[in-house]
N, CA, C and O atoms as CSV, one atom per row, in Angstrom:
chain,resi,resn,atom,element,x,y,z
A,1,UNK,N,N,0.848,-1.191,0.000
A,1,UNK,CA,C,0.000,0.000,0.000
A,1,UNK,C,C,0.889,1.248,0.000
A,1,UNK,O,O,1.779,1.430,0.831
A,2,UNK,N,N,0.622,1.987,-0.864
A,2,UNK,CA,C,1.268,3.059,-1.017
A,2,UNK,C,C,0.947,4.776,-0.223
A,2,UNK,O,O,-0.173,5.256,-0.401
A,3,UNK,N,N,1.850,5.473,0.503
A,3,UNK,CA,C,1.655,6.156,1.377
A,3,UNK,C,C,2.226,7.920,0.662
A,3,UNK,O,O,3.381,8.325,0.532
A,4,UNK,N,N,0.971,8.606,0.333
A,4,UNK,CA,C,1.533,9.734,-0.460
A,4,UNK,C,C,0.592,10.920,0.281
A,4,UNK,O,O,-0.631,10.860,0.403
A,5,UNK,N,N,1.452,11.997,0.737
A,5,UNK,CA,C,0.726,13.203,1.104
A,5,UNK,C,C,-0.123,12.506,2.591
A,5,UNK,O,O,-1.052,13.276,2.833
A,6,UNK,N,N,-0.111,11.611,3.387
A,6,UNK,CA,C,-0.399,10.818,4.381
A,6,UNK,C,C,-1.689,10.363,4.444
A,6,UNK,O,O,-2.487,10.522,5.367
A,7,UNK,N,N,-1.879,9.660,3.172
A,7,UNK,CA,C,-2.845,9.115,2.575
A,7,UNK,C,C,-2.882,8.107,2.324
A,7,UNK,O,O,-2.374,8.005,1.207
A,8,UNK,N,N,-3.388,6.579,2.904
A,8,UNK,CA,C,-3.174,5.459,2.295
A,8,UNK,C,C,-3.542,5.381,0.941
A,8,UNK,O,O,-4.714,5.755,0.918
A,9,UNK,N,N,-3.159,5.079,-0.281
A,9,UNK,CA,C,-4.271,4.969,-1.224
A,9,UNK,C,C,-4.142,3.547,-1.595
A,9,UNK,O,O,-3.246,2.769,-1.267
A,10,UNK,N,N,-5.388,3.285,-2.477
A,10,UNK,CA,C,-5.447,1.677,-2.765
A,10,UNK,C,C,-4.641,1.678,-3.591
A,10,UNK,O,O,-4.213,2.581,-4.310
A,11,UNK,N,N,-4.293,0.131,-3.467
A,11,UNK,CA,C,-2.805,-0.935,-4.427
A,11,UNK,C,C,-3.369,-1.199,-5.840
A,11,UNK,O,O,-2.726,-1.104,-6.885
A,12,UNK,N,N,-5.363,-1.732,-5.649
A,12,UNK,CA,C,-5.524,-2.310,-6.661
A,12,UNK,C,C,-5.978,-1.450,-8.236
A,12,UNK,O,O,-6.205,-1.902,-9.358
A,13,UNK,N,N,-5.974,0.272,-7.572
A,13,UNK,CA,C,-6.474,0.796,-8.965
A,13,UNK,C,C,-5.870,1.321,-9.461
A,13,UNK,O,O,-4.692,1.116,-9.169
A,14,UNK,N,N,-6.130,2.349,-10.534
A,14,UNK,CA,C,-5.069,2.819,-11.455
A,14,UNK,C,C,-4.581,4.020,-10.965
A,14,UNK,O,O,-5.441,4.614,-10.314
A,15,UNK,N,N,-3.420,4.651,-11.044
A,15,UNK,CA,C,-2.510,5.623,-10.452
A,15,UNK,C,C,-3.625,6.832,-10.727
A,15,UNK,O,O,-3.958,7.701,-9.920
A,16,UNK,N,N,-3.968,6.702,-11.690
A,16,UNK,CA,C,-4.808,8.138,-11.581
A,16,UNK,C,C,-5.954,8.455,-10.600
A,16,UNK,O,O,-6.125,9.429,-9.867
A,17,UNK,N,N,-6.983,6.899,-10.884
A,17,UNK,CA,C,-8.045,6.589,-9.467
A,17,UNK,C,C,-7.495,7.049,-7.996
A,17,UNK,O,O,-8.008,7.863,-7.228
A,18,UNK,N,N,-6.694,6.538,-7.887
A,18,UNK,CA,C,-5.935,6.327,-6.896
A,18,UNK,C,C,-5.259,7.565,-6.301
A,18,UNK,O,O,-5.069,7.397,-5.097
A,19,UNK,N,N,-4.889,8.597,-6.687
A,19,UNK,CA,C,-4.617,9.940,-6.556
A,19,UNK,C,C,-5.412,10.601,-6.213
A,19,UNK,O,O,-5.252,11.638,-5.568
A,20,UNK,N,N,-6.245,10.216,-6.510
A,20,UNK,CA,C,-7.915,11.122,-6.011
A,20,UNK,C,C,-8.810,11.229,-4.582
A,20,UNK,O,O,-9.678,11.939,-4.075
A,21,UNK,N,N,-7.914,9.912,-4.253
A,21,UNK,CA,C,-8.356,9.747,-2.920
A,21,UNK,C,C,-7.546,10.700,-1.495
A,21,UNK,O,O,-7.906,10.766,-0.320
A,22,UNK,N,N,-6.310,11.370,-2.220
A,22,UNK,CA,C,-6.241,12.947,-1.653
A,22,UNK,C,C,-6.827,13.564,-1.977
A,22,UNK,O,O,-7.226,13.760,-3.125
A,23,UNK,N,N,-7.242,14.476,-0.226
A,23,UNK,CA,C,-7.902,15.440,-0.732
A,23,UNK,C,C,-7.168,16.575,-1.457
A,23,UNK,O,O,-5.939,16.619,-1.417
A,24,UNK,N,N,-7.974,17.607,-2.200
A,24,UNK,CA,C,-7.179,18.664,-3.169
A,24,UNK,C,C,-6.580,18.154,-4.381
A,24,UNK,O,O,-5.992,19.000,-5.055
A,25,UNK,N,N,-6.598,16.563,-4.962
A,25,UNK,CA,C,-6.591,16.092,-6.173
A,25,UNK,C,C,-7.593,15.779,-6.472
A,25,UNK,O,O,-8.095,14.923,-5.742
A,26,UNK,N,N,-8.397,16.247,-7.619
A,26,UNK,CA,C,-9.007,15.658,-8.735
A,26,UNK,C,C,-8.861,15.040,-9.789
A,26,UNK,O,O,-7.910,14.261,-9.850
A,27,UNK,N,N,-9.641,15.171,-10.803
A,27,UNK,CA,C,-9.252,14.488,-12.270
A,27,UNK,C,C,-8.317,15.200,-12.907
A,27,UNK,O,O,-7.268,14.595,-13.128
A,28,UNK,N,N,-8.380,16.154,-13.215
A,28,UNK,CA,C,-7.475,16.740,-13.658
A,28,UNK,C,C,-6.126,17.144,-13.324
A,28,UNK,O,O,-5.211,17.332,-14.125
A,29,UNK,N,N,-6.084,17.271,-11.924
A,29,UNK,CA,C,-4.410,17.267,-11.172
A,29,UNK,C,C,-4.092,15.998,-11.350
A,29,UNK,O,O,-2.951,15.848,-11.787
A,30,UNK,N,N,-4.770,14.911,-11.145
A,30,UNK,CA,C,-4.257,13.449,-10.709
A,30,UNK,C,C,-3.715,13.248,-12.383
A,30,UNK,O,O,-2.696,12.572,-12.519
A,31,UNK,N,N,-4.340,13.790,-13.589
A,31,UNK,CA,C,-3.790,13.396,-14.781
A,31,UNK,C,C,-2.425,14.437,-15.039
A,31,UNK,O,O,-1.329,14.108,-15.494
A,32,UNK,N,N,-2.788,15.526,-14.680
A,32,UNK,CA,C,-1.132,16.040,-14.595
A,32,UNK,C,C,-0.339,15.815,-13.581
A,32,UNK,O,O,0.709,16.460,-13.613
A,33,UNK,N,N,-0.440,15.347,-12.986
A,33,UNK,CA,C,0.791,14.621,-11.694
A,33,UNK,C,C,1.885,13.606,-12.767
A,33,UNK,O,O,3.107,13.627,-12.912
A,34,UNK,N,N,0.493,12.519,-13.572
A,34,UNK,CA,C,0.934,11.289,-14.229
A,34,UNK,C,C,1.580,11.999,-15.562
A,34,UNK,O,O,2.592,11.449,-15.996
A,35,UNK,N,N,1.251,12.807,-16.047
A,35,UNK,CA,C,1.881,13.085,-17.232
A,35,UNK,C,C,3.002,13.512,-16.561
A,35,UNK,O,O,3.890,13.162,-17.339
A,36,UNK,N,N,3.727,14.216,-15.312
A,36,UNK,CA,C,4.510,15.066,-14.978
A,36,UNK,C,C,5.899,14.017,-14.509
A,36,UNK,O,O,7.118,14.116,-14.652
A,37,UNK,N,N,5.174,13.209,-14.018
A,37,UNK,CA,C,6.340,11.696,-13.264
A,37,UNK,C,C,6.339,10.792,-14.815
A,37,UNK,O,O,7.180,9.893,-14.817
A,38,UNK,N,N,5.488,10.920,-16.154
A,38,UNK,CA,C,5.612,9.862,-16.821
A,38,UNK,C,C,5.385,8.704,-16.595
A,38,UNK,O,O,6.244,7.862,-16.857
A,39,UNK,N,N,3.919,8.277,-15.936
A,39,UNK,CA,C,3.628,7.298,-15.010
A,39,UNK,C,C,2.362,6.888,-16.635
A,39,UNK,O,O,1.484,7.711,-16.892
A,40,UNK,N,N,2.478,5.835,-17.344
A,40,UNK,CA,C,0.826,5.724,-18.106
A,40,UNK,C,C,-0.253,5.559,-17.547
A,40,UNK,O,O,-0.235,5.139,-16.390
A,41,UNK,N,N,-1.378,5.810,-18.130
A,41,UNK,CA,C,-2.751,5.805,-18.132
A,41,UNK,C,C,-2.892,4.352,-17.162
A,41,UNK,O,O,-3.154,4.323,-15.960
A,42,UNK,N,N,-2.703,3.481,-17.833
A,42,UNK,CA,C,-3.333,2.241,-17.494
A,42,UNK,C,C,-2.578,1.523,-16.490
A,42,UNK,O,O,-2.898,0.392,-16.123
A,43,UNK,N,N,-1.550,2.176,-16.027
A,43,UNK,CA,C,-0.487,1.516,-14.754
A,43,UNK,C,C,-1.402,1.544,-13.285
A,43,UNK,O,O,-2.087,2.521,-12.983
A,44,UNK,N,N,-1.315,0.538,-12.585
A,44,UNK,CA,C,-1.918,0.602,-11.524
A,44,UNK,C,C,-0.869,0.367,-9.992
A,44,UNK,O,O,0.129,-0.349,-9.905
A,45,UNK,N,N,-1.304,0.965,-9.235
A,45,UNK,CA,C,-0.192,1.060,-7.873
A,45,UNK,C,C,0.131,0.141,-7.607
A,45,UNK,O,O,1.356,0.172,-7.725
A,46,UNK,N,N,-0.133,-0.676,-7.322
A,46,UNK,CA,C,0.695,-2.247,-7.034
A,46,UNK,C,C,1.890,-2.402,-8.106
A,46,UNK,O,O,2.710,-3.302,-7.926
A,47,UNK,N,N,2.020,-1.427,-9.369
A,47,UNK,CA,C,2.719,-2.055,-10.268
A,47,UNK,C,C,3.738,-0.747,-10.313
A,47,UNK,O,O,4.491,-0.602,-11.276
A,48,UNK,N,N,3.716,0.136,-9.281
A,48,UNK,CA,C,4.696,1.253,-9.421
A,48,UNK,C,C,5.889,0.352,-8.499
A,48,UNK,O,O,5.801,-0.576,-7.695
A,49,UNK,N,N,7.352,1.370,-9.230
A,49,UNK,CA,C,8.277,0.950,-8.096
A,49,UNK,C,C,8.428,2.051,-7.004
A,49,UNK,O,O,7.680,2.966,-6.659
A,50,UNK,N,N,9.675,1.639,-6.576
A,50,UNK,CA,C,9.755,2.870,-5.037
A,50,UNK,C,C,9.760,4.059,-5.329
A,50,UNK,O,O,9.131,4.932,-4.731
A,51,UNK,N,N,10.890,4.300,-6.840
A,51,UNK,CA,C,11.267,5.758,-6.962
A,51,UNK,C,C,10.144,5.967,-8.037
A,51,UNK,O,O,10.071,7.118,-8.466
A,52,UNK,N,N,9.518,5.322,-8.399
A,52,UNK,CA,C,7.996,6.481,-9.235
A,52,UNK,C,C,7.263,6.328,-7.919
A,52,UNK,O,O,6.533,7.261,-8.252
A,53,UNK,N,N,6.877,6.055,-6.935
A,53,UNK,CA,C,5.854,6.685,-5.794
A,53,UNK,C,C,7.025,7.798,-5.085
A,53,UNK,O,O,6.606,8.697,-4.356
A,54,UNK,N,N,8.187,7.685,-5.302
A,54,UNK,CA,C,8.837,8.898,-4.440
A,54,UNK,C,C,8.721,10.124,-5.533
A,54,UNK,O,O,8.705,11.286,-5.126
A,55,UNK,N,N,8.669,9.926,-6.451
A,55,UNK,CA,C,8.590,10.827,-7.670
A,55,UNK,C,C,7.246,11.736,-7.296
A,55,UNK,O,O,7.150,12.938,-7.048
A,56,UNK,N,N,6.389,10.829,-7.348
A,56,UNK,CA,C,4.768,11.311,-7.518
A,56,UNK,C,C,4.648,12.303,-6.197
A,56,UNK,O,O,4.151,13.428,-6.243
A,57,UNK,N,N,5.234,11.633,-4.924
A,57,UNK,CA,C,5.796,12.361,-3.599
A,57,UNK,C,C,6.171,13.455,-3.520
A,57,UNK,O,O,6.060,14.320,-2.652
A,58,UNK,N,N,6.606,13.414,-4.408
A,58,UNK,CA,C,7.906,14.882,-4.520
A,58,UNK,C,C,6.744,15.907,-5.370
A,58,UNK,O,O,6.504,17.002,-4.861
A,59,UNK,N,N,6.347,15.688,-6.101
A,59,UNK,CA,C,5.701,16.315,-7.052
A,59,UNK,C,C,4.565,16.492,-6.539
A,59,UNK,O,O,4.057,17.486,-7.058
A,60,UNK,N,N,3.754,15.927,-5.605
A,60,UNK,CA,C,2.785,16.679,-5.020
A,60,UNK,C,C,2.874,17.952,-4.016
A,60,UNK,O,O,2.286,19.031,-4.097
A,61,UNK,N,N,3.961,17.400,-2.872
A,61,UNK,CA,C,4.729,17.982,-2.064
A,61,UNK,C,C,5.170,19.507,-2.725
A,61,UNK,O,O,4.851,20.586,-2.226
A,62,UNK,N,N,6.071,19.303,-4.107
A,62,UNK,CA,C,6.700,20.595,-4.074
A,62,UNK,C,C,5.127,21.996,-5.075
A,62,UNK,O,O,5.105,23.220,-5.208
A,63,UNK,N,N,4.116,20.845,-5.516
A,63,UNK,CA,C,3.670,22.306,-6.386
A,63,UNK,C,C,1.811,22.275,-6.342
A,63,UNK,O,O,1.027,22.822,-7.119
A,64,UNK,N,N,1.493,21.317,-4.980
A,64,UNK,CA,C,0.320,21.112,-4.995
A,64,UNK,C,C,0.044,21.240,-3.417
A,64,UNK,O,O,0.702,20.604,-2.593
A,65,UNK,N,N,-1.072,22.190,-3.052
A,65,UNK,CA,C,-1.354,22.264,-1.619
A,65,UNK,C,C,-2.662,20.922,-1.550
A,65,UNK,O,O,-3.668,20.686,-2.220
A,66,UNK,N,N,-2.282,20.550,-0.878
A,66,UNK,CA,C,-3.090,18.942,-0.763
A,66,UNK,C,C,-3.347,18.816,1.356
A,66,UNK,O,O,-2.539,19.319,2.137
A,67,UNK,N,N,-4.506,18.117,1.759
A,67,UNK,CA,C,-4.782,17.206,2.770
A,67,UNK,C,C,-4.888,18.371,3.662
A,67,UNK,O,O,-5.827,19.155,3.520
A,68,UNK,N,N,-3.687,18.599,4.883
A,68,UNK,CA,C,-3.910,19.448,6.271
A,68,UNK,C,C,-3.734,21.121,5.815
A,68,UNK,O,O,-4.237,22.127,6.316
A,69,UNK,N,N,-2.826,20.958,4.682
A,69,UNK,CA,C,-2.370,22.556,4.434
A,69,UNK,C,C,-3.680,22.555,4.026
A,69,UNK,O,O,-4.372,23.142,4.859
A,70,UNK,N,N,-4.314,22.140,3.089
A,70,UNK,CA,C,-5.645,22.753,1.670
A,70,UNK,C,C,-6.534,23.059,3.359
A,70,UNK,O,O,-6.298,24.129,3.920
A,71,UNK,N,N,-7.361,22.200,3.928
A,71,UNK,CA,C,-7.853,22.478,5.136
A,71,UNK,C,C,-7.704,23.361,5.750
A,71,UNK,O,O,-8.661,24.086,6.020
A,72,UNK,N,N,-6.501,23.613,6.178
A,72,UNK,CA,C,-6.233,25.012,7.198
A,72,UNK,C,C,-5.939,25.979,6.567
A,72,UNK,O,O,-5.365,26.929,7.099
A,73,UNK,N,N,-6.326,25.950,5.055
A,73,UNK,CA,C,-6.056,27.558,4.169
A,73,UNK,C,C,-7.413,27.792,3.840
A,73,UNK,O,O,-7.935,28.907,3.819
A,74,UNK,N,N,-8.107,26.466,3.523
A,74,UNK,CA,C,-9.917,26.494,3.519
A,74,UNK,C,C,-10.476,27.277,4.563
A,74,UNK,O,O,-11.138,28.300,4.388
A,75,UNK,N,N,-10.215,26.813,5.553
A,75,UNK,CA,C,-10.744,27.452,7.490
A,75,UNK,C,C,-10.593,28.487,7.898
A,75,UNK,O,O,-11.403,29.136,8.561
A,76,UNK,N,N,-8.917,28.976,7.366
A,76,UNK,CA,C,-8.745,30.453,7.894
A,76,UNK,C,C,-9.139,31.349,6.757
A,76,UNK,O,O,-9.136,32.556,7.000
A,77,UNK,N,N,-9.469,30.961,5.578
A,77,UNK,CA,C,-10.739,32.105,4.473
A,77,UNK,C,C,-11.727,32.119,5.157
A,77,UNK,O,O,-12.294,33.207,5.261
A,78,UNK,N,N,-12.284,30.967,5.854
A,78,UNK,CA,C,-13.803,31.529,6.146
A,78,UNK,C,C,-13.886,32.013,7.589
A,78,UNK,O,O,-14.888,32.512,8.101
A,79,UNK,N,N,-12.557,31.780,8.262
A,79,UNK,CA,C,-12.014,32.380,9.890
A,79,UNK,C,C,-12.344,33.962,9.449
A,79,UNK,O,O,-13.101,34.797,9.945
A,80,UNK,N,N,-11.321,34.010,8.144
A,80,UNK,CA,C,-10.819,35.445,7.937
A,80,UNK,C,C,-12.392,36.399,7.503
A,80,UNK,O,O,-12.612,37.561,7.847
A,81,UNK,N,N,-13.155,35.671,6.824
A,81,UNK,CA,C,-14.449,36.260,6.034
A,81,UNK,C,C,-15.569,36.106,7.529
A,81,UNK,O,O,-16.697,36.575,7.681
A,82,UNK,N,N,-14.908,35.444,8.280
A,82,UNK,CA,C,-16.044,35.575,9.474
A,82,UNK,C,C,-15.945,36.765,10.684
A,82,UNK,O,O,-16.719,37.125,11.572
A,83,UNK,N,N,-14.721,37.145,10.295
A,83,UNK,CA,C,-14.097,37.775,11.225
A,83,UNK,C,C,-14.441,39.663,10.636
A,83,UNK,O,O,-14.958,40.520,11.353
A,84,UNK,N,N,-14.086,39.817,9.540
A,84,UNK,CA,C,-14.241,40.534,8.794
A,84,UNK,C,C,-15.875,41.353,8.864
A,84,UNK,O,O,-16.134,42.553,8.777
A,85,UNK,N,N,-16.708,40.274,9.035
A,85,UNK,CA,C,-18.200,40.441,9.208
A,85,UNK,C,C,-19.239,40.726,7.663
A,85,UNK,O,O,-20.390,41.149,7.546
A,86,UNK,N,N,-18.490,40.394,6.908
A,86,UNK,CA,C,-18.841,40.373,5.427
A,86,UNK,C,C,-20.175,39.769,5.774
A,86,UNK,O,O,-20.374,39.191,6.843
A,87,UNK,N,N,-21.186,39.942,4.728
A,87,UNK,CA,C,-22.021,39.117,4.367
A,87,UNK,C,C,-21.763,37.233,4.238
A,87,UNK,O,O,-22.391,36.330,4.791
A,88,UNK,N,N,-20.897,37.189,3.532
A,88,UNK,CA,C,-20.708,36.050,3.242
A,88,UNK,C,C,-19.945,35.030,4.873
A,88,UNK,O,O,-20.000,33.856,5.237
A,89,UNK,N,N,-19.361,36.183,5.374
A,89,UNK,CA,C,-19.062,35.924,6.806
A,89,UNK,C,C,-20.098,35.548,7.761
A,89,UNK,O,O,-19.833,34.759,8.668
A,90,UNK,N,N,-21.416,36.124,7.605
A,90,UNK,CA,C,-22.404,35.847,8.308
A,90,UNK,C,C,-23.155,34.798,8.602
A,90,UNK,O,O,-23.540,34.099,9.539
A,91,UNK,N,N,-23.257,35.018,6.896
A,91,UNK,CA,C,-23.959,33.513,6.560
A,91,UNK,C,C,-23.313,32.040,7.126
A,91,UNK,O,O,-23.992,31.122,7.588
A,92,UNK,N,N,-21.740,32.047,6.966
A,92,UNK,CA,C,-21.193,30.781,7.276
A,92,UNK,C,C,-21.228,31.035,9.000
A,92,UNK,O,O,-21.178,30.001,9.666
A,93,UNK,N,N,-21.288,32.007,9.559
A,93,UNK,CA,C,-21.765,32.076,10.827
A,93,UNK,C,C,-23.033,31.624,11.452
A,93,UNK,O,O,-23.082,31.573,12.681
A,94,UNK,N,N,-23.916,31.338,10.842
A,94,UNK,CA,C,-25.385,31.604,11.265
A,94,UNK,C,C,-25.271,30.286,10.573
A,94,UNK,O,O,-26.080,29.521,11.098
A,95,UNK,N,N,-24.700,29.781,9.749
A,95,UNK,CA,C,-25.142,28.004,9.179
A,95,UNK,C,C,-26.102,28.205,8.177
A,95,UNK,O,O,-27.118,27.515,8.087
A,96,UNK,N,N,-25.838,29.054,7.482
A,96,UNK,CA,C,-26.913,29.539,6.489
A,96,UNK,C,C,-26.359,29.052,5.014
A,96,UNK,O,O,-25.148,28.836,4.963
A,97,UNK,N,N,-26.952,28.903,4.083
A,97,UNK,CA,C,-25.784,28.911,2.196
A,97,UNK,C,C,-25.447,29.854,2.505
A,97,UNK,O,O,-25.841,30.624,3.381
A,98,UNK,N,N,-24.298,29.913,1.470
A,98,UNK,CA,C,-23.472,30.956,1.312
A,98,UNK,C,C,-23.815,31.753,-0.125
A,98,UNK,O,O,-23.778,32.980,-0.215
A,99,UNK,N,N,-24.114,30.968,-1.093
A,99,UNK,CA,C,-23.839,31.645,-2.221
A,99,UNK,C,C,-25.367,31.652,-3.137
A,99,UNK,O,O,-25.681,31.238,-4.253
A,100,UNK,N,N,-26.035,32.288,-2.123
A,100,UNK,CA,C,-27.007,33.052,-2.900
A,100,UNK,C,C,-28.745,31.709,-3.253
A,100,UNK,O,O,-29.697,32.066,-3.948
A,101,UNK,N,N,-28.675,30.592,-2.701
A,101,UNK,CA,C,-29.302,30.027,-2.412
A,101,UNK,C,C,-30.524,30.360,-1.618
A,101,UNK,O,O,-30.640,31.112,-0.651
A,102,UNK,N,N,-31.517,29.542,-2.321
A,102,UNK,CA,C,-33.169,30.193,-1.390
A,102,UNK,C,C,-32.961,28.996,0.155
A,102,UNK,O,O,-32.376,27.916,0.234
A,103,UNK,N,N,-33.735,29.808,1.207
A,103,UNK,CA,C,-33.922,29.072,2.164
A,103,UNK,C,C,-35.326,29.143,2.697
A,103,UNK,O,O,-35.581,28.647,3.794
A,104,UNK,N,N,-36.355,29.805,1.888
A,104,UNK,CA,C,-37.707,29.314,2.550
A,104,UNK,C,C,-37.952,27.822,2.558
A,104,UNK,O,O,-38.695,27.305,3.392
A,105,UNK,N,N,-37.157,26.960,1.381
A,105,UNK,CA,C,-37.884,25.753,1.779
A,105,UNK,C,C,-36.442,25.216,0.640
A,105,UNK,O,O,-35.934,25.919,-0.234
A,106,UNK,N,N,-36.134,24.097,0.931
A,106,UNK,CA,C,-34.486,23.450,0.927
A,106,UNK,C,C,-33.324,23.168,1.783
A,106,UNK,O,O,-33.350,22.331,2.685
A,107,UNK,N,N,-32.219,23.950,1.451
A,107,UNK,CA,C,-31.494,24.258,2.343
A,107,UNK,C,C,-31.051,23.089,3.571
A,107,UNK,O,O,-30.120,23.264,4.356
A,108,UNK,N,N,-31.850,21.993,3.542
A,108,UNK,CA,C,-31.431,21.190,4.483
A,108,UNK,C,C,-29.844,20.752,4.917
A,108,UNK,O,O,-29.478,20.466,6.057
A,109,UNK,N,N,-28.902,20.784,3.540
A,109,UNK,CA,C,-27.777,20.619,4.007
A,109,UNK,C,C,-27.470,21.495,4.939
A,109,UNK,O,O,-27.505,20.907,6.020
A,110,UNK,N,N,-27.230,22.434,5.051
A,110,UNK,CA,C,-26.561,23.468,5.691
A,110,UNK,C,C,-26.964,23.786,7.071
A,110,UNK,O,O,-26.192,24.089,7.981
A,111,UNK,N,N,-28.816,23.647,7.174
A,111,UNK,CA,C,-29.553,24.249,7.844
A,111,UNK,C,C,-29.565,23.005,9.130
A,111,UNK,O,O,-29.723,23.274,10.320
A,112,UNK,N,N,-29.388,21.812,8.651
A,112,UNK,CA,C,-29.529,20.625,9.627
A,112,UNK,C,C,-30.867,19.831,9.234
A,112,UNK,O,O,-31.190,19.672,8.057
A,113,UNK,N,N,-31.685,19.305,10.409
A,113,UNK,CA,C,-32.748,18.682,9.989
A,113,UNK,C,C,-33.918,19.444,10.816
A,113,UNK,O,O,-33.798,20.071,11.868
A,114,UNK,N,N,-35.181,19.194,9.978
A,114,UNK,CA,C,-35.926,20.158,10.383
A,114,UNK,C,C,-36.431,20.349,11.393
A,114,UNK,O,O,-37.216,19.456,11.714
A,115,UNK,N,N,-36.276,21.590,12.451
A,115,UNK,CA,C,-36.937,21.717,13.522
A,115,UNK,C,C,-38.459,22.151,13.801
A,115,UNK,O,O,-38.896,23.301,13.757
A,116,UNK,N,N,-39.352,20.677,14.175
A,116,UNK,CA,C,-40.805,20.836,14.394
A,116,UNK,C,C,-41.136,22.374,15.325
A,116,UNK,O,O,-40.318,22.655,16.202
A,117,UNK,N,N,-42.219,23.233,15.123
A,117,UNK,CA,C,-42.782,24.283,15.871
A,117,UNK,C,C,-43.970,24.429,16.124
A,117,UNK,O,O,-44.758,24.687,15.214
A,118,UNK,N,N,-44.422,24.288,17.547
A,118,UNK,CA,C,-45.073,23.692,18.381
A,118,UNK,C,C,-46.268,24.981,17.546
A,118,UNK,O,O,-46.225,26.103,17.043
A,119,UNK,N,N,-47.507,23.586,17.928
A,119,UNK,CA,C,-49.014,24.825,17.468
A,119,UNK,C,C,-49.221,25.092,15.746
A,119,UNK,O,O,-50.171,25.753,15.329
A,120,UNK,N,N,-48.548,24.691,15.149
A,120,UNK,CA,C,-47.736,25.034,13.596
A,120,UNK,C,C,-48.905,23.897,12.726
A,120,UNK,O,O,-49.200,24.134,11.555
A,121,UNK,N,N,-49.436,22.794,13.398
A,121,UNK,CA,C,-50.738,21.713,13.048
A,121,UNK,C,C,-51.697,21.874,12.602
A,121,UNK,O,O,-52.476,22.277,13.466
A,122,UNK,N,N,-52.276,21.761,11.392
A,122,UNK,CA,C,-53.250,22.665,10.870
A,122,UNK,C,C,-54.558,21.017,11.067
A,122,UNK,O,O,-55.741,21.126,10.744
């Protein structure tokens, strides 16, 4: 099992699948990582050696914010936008959407689950 950015990822899929399961890689980073180490399409982790996973290592490490950094640069934008008292600060204060979303009736992600109000029984 291969250990990148402190991420177990699986042995049995393909280097690109398999990249994804950091956070801050997607499809598209995980395919330029592989074009960048020269790793093919269809190679799967069980079939890398040491120095192409130290490669891929290196190359996330030196030009991709990935896992605890992406997190604690995520947290302190919305620390910083909460702090600030922006609108958009508010909202992530109050547990509200952020981006312009209706909340008379939706909203459940954000909002939680719905709280019954007593007398409200028609």
């Amino acid at each position: 099992m291969a250990r990148i950015a402190g991420v177990n990822i699986p042995t049995n899929k393909r280097v690109q699948i398999a990249l994804r399961y950091i956070h801050g890689i997607g499809p598209a980073k995980a395919r330029e990582i592989c074009e960048k180490v020269n790793i093919p399409e269809e190679k799967r982790v069980n079939e890398l050696s040491d120095a192409e996973v130290i490669h891929i290592r290196e190359a996330i490490d030196n030009d991709y914010l990935v896992e605890g950094e992406l997190r604690r640069d995520v947290a302190m934008n919305i620390k910083r936008l909460m702090d600030l008292g922006c609108y958009r600060g508010l909202r992530h204060r109050r547990g509200l959407p952020v981006r312009g979303q209706r909340t008379h009736t939706n909203a459940r992600t954000r909002k939680g689950p719905a709280k019954p109000i007593a007398g409200k029984k028609k």
